[in-house]
C-alpha positions in Angstrom: 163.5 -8.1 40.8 160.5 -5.8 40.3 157.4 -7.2 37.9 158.1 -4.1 35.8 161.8 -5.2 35.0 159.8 -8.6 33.8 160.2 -9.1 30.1 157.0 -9.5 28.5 156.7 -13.3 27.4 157.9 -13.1 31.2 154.9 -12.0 32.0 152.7 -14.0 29.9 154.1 -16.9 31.8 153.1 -15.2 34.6 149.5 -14.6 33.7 149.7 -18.5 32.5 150.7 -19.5 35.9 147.8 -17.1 38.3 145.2 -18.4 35.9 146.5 -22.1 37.3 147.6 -20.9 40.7 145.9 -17.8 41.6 144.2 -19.1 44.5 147.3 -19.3 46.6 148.5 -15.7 44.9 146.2 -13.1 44.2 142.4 -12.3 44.1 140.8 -14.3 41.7 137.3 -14.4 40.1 136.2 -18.0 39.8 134.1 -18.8 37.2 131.5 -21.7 36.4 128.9 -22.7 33.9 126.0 -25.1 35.2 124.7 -25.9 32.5 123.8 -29.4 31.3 125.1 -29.5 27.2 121.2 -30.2 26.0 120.5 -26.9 28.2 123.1 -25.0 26.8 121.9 -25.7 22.9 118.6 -23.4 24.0 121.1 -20.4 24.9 122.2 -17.5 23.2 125.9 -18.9 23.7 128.5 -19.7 26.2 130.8 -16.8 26.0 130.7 -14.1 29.1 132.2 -10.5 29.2 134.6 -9.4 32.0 135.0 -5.8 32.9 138.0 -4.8 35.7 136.9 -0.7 36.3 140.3 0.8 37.7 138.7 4.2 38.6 135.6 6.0 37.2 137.6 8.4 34.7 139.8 4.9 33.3 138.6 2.9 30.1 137.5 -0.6 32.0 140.2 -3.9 31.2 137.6 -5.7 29.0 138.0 -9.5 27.5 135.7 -12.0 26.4 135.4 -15.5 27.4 134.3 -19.2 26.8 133.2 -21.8 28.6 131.4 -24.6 27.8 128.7 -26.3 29.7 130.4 -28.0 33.1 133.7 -25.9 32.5 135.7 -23.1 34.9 137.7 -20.8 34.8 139.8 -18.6 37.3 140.1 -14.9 35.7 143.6 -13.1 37.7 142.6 -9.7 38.8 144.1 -6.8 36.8 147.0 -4.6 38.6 145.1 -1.6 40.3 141.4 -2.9 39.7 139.5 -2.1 42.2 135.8 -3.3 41.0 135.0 -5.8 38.6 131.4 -6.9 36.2 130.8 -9.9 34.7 128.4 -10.0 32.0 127.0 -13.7 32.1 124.5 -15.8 30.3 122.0 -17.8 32.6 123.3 -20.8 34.6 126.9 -19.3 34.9 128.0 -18.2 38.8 131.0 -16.6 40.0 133.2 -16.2 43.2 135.7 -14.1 44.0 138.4 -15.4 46.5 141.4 -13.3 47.9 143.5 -15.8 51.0 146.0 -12.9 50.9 143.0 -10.3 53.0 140.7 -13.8 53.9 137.8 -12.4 51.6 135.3 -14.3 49.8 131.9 -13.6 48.3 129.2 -14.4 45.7 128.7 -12.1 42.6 126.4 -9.7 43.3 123.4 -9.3 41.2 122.1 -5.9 42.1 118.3 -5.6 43.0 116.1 -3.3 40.4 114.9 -1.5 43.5 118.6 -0.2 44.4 118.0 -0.5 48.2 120.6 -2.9 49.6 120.3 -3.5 53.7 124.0 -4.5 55.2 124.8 -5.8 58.5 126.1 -5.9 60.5 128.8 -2.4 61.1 131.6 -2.4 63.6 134.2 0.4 64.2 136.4 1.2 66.9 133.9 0.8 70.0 134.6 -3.0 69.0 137.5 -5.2 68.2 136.2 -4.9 64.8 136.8 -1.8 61.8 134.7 -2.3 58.8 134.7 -1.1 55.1 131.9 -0.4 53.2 132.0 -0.7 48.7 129.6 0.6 47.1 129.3 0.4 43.2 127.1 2.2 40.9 126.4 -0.5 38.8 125.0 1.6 35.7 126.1 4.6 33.8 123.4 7.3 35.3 124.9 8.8 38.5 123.6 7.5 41.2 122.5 9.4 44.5 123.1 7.3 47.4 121.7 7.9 50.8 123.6 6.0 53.6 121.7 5.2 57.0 124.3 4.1 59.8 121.7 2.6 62.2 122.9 1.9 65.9 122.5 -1.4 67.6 119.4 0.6 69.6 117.5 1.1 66.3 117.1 4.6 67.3 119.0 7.8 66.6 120.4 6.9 62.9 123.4 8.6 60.8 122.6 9.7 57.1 124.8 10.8 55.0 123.9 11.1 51.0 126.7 10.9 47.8 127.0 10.9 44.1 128.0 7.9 42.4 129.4 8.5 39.0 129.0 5.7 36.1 130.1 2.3 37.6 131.9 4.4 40.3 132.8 2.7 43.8 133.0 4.4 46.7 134.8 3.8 49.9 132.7 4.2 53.7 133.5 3.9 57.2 130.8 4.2 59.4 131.0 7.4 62.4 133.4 6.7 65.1 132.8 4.6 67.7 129.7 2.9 66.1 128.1 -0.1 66.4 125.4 -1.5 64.0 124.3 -1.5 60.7 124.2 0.5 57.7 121.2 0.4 54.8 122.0 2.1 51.8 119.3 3.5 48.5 120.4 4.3 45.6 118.0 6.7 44.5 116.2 3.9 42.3 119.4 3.3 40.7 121.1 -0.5 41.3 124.2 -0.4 43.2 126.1 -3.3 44.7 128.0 -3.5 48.2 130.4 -5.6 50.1 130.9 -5.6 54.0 134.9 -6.1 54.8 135.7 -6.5 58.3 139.7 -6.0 59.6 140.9 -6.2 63.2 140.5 -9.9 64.9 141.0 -11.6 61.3 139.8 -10.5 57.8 136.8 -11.3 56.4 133.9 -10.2 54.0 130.3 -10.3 53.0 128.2 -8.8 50.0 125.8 -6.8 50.8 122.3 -8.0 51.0 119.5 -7.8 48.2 116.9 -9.8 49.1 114.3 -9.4 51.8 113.6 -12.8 53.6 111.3 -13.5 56.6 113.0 -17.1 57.4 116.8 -17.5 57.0 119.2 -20.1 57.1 122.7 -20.7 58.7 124.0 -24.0 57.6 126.6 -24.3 60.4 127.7 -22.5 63.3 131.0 -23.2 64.6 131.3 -23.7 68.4 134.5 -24.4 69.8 135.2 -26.3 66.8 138.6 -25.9 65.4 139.1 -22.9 67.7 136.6 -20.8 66.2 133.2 -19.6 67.8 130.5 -17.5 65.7 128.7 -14.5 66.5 124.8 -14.4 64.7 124.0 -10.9 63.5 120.2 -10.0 62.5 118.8 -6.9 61.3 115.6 -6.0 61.3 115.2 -3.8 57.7 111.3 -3.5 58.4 110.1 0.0 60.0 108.0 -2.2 62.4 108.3 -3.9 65.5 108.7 -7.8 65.2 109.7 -10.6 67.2 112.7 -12.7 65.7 113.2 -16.4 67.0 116.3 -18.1 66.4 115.8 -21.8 66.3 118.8 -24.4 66.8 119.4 -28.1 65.5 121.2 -30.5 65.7 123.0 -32.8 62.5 119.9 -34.7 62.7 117.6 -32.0 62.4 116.2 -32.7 66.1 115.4 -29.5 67.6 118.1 -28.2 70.4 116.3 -25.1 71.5 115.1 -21.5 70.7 115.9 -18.4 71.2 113.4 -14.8 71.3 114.0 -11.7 70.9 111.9 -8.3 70.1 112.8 -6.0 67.5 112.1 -2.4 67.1 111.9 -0.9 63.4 115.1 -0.7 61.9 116.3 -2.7 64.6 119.2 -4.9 65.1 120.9 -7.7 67.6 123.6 -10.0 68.2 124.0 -13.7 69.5 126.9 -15.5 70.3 127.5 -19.4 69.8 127.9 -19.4 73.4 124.3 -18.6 73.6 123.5 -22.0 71.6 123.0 -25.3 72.6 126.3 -27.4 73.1 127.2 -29.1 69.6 124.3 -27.0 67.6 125.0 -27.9 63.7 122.8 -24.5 62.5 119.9 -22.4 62.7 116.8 -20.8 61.2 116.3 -17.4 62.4 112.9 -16.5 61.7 110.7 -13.4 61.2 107.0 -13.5 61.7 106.1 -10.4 59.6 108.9 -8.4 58.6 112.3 -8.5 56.6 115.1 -9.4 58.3 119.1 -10.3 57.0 121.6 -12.2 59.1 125.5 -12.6 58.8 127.9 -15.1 60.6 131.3 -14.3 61.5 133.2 -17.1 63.1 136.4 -15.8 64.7 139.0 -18.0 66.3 140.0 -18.1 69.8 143.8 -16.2 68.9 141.6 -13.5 67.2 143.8 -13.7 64.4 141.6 -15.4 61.9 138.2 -15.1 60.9 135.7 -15.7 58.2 131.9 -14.5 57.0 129.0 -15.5 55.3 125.6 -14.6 54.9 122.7 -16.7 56.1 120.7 -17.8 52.8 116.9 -17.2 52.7 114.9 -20.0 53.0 113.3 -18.5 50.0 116.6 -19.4 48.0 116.8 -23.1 49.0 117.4 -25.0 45.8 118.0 -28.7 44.4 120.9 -27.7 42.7 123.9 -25.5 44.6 127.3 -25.0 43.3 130.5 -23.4 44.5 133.0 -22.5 41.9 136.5 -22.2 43.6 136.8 -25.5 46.1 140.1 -27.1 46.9 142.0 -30.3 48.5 146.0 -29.1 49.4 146.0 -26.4 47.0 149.0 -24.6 47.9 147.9 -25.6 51.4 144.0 -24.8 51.2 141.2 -27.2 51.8 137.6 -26.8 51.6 134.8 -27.8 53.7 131.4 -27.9 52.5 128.1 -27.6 54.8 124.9 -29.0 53.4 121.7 -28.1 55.3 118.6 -30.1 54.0 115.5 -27.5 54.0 112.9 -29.6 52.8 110.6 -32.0 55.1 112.0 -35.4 53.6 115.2 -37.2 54.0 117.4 -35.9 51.2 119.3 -37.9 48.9 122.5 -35.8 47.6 124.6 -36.6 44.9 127.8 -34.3 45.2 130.2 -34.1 42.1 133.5 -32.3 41.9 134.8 -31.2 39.0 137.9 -30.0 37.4 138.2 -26.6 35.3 137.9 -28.2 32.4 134.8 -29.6 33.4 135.3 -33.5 33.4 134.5 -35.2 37.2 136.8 -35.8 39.4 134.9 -37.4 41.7 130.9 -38.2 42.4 129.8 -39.5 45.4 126.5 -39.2 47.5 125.2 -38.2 51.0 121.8 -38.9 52.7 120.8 -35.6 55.1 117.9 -36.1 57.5 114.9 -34.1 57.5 115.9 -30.4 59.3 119.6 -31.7 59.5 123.0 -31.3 57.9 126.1 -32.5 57.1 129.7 -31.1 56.8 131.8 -32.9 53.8 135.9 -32.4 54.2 136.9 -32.7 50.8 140.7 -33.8 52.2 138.7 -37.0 53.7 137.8 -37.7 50.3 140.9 -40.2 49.4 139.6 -40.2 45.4 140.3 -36.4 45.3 144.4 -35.9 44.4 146.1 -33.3 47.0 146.7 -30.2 45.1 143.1 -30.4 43.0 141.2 -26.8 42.7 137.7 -27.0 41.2 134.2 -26.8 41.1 131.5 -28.2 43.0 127.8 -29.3 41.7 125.3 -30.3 44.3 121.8 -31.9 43.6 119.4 -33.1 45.8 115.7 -34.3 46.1 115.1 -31.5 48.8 115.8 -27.8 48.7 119.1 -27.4 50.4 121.4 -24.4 51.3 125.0 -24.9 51.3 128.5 -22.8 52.4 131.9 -23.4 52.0 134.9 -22.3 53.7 138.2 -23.1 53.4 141.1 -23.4 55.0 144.8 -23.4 54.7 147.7 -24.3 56.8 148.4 -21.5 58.4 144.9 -21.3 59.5 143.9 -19.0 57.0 139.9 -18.7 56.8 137.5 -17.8 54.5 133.9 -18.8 53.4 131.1 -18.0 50.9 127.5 -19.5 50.2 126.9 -21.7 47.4 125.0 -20.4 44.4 121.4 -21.5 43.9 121.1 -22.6 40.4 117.1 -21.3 40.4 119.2 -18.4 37.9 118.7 -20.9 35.0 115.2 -19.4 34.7 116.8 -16.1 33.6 116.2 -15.9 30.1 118.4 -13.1 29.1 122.8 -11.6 30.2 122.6 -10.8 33.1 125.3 -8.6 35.5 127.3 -10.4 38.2 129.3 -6.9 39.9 132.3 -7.5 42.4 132.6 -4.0 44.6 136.1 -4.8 46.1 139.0 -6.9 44.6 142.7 -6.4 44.6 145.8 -8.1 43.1 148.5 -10.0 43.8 151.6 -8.3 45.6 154.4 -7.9 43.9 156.1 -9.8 46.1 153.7 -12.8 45.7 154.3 -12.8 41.9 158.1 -13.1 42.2 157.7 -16.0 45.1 155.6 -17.7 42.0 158.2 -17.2 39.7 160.7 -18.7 41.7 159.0 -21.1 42.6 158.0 -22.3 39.5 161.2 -22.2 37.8 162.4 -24.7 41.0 160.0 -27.4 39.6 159.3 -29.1 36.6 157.0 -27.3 34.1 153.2 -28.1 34.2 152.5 -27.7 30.2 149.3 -29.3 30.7 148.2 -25.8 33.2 150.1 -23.9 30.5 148.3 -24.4 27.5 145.3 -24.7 29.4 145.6 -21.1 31.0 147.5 -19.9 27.7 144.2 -21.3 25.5 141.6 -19.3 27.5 139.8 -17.0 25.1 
């Protein structure tokens, strides 16, 4: 059976069934709003636009949605998509998740300037190929100037394009590179994600912000077979020194590390480099820019997953992550919560479902400097099979990632969103540079499968209701 052979209220049970299921199926966009309901009355509404762009000459997918204040969604991505915009009032946050290719990232909010540094690069003089998506997030063309910078800092690649209108372009960087690659947009605001094949797939967004002190909220070290390699890229044209500090779950120091930087500059640490049983790190600039991506790999080289370290700048009270899970279809989250501030932190963690009512609230006290790692399968109160949202407030600034898991061994990970965005006061655009739908084959294992079991109505008029 082919999906095309599918009759259509077929395929409308289909569509039903992703919105419920997708996680386990195909990419998905997972959607939240934050908002408390006496913020909400203040805002223009609580409806958001979705755009799926199959190629530049193609009329976008468009819908419209609503979602009321402590509600989620999970919006399936379109056959043949390849990029995706979500227009979004202030306080809403997005994640898209793929298990299928082990990718996961934030919505990227493209920076005015339309410079966006990325790092780090691999091809084939490593174990590691990577793909580079760029967007053109408006309709001007955009002239893009790509700078492949080698690990050395010296003797850079350019190479310059046109983007047309909301356009996305594929990259590889030369042969037998190793680096990192900034990319301009000519003024014009472009968005980009990082994906890395070869010893397990993973991905990153590209980055926007310039930071001088960054966090990593956990670094895996021989723990469940994975260890972690700490990328940093100097995106300053001068000389710095970079030290990488490491503590422990207690916030107890465990070390440092230094390191000189030329301009443009970039290096790599291993976990093996860190202290035995180091919980994360602050890399730290003393005068210029600087952006840092883990990639924990485990020890069969067959899995892997990414994040980016989260700028010290961006530490917030309130974090959330939109697409967590306990058993779903075999995934299961784990949530690392580093406490930034100077004070013990007091954090009050609640996990919601889609439709926005608690599953379960519970608290956690983090010591000064120190962090703590929450499994949500330990959490007995959570039912096996739940996929939801998580809200995090604390008394201290905190930065948070999650990464999840599935039987199989299946990794990926994403930071949690800040919620300093409820400042915004006006839409705002939320671009996704690379998704991808479900395989065919996928979607006919879903049908089966759910014509083996006993009809969830409650998911059906739930996903069927979405407007």
């Amino acid at each position: 059976m082919r999906v095309r052979l599918i009759p259509r209220f077929a395929l409308a049970i289909v569509a039903a069934l992703l919105l419920c299921n997708s996680s386990a199926f195909a990419g998905t966009i997972y959607v939240f709003n934050a908002n408390e309901p006496d913020v909400a009355k203040g805002l223009a509404g609580t409806f958001f636009d979705a755009r799926f762009y199959l190629d530049q000459n193609s009329q976008p997918i468009e819908s419209t949605h609503e979602l009321l204040p402590g509600q989620g969604t999970a919006l399936y991505v379109p056959d043949g998509a390849s990029s995706a915009f979500l227009d979004v009032p202030p306080g809403f946050f997005a994640t898209y998740i793929d298990p299928f290719t082990g990718e996961a990232y934030r919505g990227i909010a493209p920076s005015s300037t339309g410079v966006v540094g990325v790092t780090p690069v691999m091809t084939y003089a490593d174990s590691d190929t990577n793909t580079l998506r760029v967007t053109n997030t408006m309709s001007p063309t955009a002239d893009l100037q790509v700078n492949f910078i080698p690990i050395s800092g010296i003797d850079s690649i350019s190479y310059t394009a046109s983007l047309g209108p909301y356009e996305t372009l594929q990259l590889h960087a030369p042969e037998d590179f190793f680096g990192s690659a900034v990319m301009d947009g000519g003024g014009q605001p472009i968005a980009v994600t990082n994906q890395f094949s070869g010893e397990g797939n993973a991905a990153v967004g590209g980055f926007a912000t310039e930071a001088q002190e960054v966090a990593i909220p956990t670094i895996p070290h021989d723990t469940n077979g994975f260890t972690s390699n700490i990328y940093v890229q100097n995106l300053g044209s001068d000389s710095t020194g970079v030290t990488v500090n490491y503590y422990g779950e207690d916030g107890t120091s465990l070390g440092t590390s230094n390191y000189g930087l030329c301009g443009n500059q970039g290096f790599v640490t291993s976990s093996y480099s860190s202290p035995q049983g180091a919980a994360q790190a602050v890399v730290t600039s003393s005068d210029q820019p600087i952006a840092v991506t883990i990639k924990s790999t485990n020890n069969d080289g067959d899995d892997a997953f990414a994040f980016q370290g989260v700028p010290e700048s961006d530490a917030s009270k309130l974090v959330c992550f939109p697409g967590v899970f306990n058993a779903f279809m075999g995934e299961t989250t784990l949530i690392s919560i580093r406490n930034s501030g100077g004070s013990e932190a007091d954090v009050d963690i609640t996990i919601r479902k889609q439709d926005g009512s608690v599953a379960v609230f519970w608290g956690e006290t983090i010591p000064a400097g120190g962090s703590t790692v929450v499994d949500l399968s330990s959490i007995e109160e959570l039912p096996s099979g739940f996929a939801g949202i998580a809200f995090i407030e604390s008394d201290q600034d905190i930065v948070c990632v999650g990464i999840t898991r599935d039987a199989d061994g299946n990794s990926f990970a994403y930071e949690g969103g800040p919620l300093t965005s409820r400042k915004r006061d006006a839409v705002s655009t939320l671009v996704f540079p690379a998704v991808s739908s479900s395989p065919y084959e996928a979607i006919e294992e879903l049908i089966q499968e759910y014509a083996s079991k006993d009809n969830d109505l409650d998911c059906f008029i739930q996903a069927l209701g979405v407007k």
